[in-house]
MARROKE-425877 format. One record per residue: x, y, z of N, C-alpha, C, O, CB in turn. Coordinates in steps of 0.1 Angstrom, whole numbers, plus 5000, padded with zeros to 4 digits. Glycine has a CB too. Example, Ala and Ser with C-alpha at 12.3 -4.5 7.8 and 13.67 -1.06 7.14 Angstrom:
// residues 2
513249435078512349555078513249675078514249675085511349555090
512849785071513749895071512950005079513450115080514149945057
END
This chain:
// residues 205
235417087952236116957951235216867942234116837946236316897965
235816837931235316697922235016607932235816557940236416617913
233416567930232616427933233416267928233616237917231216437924
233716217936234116067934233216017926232016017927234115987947
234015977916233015877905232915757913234015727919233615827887
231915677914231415547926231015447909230615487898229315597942
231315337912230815237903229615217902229115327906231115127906
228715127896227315127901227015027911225815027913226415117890
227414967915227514897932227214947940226314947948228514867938
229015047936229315127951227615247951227015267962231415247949
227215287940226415357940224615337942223715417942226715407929
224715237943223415177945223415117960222415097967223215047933
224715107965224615087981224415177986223615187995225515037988
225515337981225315437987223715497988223215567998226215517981
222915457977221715497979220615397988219615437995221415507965
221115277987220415157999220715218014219715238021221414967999
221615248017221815278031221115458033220915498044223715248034
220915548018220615698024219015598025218515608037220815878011
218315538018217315498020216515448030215315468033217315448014
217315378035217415298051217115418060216015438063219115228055
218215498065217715588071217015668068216815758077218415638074
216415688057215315768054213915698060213015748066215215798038
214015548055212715548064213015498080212215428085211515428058
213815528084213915508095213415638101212615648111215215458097
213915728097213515848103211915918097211316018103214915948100
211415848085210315938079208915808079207715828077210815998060
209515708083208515598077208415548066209215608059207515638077
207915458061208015388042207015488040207515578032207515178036
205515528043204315628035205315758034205515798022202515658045
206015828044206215988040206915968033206616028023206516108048
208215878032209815888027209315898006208315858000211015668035
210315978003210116017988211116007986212016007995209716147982
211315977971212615957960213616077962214816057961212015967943
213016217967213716317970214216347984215116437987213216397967
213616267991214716288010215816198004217016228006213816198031
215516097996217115997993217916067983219116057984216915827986
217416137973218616237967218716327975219916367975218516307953
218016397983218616507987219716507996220316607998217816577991
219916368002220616308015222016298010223016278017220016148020
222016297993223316267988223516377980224716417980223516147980
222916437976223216547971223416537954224116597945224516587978
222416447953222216417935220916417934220116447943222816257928
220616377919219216417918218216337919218516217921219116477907
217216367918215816267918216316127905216215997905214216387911
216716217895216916117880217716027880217515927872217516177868
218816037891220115927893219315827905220015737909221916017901
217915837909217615707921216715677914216415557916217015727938
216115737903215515647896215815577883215315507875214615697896
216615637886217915567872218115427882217315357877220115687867
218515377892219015267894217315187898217015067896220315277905
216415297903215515157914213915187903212815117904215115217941
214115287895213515307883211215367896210315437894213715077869
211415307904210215347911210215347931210515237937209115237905
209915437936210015417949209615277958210015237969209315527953
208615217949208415097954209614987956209714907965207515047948
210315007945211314917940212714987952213314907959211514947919
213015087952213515137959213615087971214615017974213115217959
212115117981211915027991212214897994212514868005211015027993
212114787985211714697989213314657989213414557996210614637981
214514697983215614717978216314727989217214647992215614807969
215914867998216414898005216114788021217014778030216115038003
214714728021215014648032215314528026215014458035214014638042
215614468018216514338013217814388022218114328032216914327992
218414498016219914548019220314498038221014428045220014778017
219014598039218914618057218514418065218414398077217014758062
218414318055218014228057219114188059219514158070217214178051
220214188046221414138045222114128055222414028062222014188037
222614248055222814328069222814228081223714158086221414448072
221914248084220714158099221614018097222513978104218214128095
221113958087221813818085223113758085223413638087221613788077
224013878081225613848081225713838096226013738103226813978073
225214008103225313948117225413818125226113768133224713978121
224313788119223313648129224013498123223913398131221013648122
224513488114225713418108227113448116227713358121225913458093
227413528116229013558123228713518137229613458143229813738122
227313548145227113508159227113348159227713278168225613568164
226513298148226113188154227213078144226612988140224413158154
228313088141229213068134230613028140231612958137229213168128
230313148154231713158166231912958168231112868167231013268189
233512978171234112788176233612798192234512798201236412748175
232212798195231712758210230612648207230212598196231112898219
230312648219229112558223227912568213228312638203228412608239
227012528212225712608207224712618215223512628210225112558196
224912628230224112708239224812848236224212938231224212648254
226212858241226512988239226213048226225613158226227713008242
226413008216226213088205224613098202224313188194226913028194
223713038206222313068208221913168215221013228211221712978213
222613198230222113318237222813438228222013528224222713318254
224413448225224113568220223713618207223813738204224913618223
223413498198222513568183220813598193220113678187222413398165
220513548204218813558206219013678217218013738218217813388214
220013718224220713848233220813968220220514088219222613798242
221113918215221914078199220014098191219514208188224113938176
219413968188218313998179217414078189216714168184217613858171
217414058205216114098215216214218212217214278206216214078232
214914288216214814448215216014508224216614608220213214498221
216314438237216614478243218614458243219314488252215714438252
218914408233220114388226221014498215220614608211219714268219
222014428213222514538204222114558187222414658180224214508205
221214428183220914498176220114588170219214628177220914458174
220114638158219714798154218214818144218214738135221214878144
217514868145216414888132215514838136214914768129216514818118
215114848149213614748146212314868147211214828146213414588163
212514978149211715068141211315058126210215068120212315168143
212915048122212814958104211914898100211114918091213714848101
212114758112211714648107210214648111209414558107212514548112
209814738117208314748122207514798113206414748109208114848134
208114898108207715008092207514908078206814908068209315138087
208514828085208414738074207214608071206714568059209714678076
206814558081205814448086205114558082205114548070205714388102
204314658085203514788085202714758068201614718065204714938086
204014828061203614848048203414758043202414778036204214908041
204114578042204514408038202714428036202214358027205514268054
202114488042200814428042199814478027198714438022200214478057
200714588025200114648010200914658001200514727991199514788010
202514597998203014577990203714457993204514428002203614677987
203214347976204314197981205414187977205814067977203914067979
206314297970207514267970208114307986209114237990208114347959
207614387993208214378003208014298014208814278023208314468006
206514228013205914138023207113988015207713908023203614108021
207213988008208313867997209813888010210113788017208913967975
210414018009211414048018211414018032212413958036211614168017
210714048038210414068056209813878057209613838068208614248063
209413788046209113648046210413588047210713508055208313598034
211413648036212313588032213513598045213913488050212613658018
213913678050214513728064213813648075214713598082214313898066
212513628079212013538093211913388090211613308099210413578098
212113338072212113218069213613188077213913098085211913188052
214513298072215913258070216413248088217013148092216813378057
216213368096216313348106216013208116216913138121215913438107
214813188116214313078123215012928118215212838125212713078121
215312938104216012798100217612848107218212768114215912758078
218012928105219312948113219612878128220512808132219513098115
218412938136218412948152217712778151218112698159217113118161
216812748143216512598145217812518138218112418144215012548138
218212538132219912448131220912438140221712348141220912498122
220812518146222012568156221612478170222412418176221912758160
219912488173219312398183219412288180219912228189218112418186
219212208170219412108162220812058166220911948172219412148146
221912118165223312068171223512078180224512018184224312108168
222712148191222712118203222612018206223511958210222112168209
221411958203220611858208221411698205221511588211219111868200
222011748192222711628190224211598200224611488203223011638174
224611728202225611698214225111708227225711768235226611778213
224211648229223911648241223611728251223111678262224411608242
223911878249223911998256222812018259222812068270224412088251
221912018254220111988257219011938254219311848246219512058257
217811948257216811878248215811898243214911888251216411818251
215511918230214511968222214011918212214611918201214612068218
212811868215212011778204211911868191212111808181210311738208
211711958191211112058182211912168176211312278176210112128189
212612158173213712278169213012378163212912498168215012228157
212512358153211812478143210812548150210512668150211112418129
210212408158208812528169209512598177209012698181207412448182
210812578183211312638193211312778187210812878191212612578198
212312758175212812888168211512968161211713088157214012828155
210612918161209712988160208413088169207813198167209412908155
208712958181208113098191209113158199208713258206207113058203
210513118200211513228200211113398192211013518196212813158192
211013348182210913448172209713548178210013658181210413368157
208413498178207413558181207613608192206613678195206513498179
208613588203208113688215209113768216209013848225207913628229
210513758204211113848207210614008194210614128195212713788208
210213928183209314058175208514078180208214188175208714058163
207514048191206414118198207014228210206614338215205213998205
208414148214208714298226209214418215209114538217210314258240
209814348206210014468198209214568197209614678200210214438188
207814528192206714598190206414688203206114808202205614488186
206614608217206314688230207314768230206814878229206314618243
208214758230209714858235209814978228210115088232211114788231
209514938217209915028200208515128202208615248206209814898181
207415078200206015128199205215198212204215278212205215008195
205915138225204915198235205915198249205815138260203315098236
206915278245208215298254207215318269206215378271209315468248
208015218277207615228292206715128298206415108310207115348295
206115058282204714988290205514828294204814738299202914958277
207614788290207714658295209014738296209614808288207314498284
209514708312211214748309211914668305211614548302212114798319
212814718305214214638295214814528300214914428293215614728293
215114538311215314448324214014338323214214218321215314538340
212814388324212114248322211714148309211214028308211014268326
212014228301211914188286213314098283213214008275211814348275
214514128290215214038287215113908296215313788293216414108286
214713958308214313808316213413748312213613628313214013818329
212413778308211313688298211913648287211213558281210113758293
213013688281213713618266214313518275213513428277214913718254
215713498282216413448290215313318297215913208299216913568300
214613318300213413238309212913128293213013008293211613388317
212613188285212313158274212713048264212312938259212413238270
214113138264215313008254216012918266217012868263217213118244
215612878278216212808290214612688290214712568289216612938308
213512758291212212658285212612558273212912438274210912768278
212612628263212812528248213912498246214012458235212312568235
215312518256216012388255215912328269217012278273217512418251
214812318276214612228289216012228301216512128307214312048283
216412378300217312428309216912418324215912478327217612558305
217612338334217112378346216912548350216112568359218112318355
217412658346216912758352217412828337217812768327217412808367
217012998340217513048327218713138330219113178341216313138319
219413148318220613198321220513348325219513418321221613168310
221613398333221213488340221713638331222113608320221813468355
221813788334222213848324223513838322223813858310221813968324
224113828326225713828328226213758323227313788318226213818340
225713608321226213468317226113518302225313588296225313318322
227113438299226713378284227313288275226713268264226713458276
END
């Protein structure tokens, strides 16, 4: 059967997403130009025809996986509700302990950010963009009255930091925080920095 001719879009995504799962499953150091052709069944010359070097590749491929992350976190916090509710479930979907996906990704990713800055550029660009999201959204809380927070951006900021550090526990050292407590310490958390009488429970939302 004749191969579908793909545009170069369509073909440069298909190669973003074999990429994605390649380091998902190999790491950014093992993963090669050749687990991503071989994943498609083309050659080494057609991935470097588009990303011209594995670095470029990488850094490419978690932009994609960023994108990704962000449309989500936009459609969550976008819903016609409250912005308490729409705060628990974009900070419920981002927790380790949530539905969203990659944070092995995103760990690999922080990892390598440290020896290449196009990709430390990427994994900046994604925690800038997140936290101004989740501090806007607190921001309209506050203005309707729904709670109270001096600090929007610090909130959304050490939000941030304790749900990428359980990541780090959950993802990295399975068993040493369960799941159940990790989300009650998120829950306890976002009920703190909007000066909630208690925190919302799992069920609520």
């Amino acid at each position: 059967m004749a191969r579908v001719r793909l545009s170069v879009q369509e073909r440069r995504e298909e190669l973003l997403r074999a990429a994605v799962e390649q380091i998902e499953a190999r790491g950014v150091a093992a993963v090669r130009i050749a687990d991503v052709a071989s994943t498609l069944g083309v050659s080494n010359a057609l991935v470097l025809y588009h990303f011209s070097t594995k670095e470029k590749l990488v850094a490419a491929a978690f932009a994609y996986a960023a994108e990704d992350d962000l449309a989500q976190l936009s459609k969550l916090l976008g819903r016609r509700t409250t912005a308490l509710r729409r705060l628990r479930s974009a900070v419920r979907w981002y927790a380790p302990t949530g539905q969203a996906k990659g944070w092995r990704l995103w760990i690999e990713g922080w990892a390598a950010a440290l020896r290449e800055p196009a990709l430390q550029e990427v994994t900046r660009d994604l925690d800038r963009r997140w936290k101004a999201a989740i501090a806007e959204v607190i921001a309209e809380g506050v203005a309707a009255g729904e709670f109270r927070c001096p600090d929007p951006m610090g909130a959304a900021l050490r939000l941030t930091a304790l749900l990428d550090g359980l990541a780090v526990q959950l993802t990295s050292y399975p068993g040493a925080v369960s799941r159940a407590r990790a989300q009650e310490w998120v829950d306890e958390a976002l009920a703190r920095e909007l000066g909630l009488a208690e925190a919302p429970s799992a069920g609520r939302s």
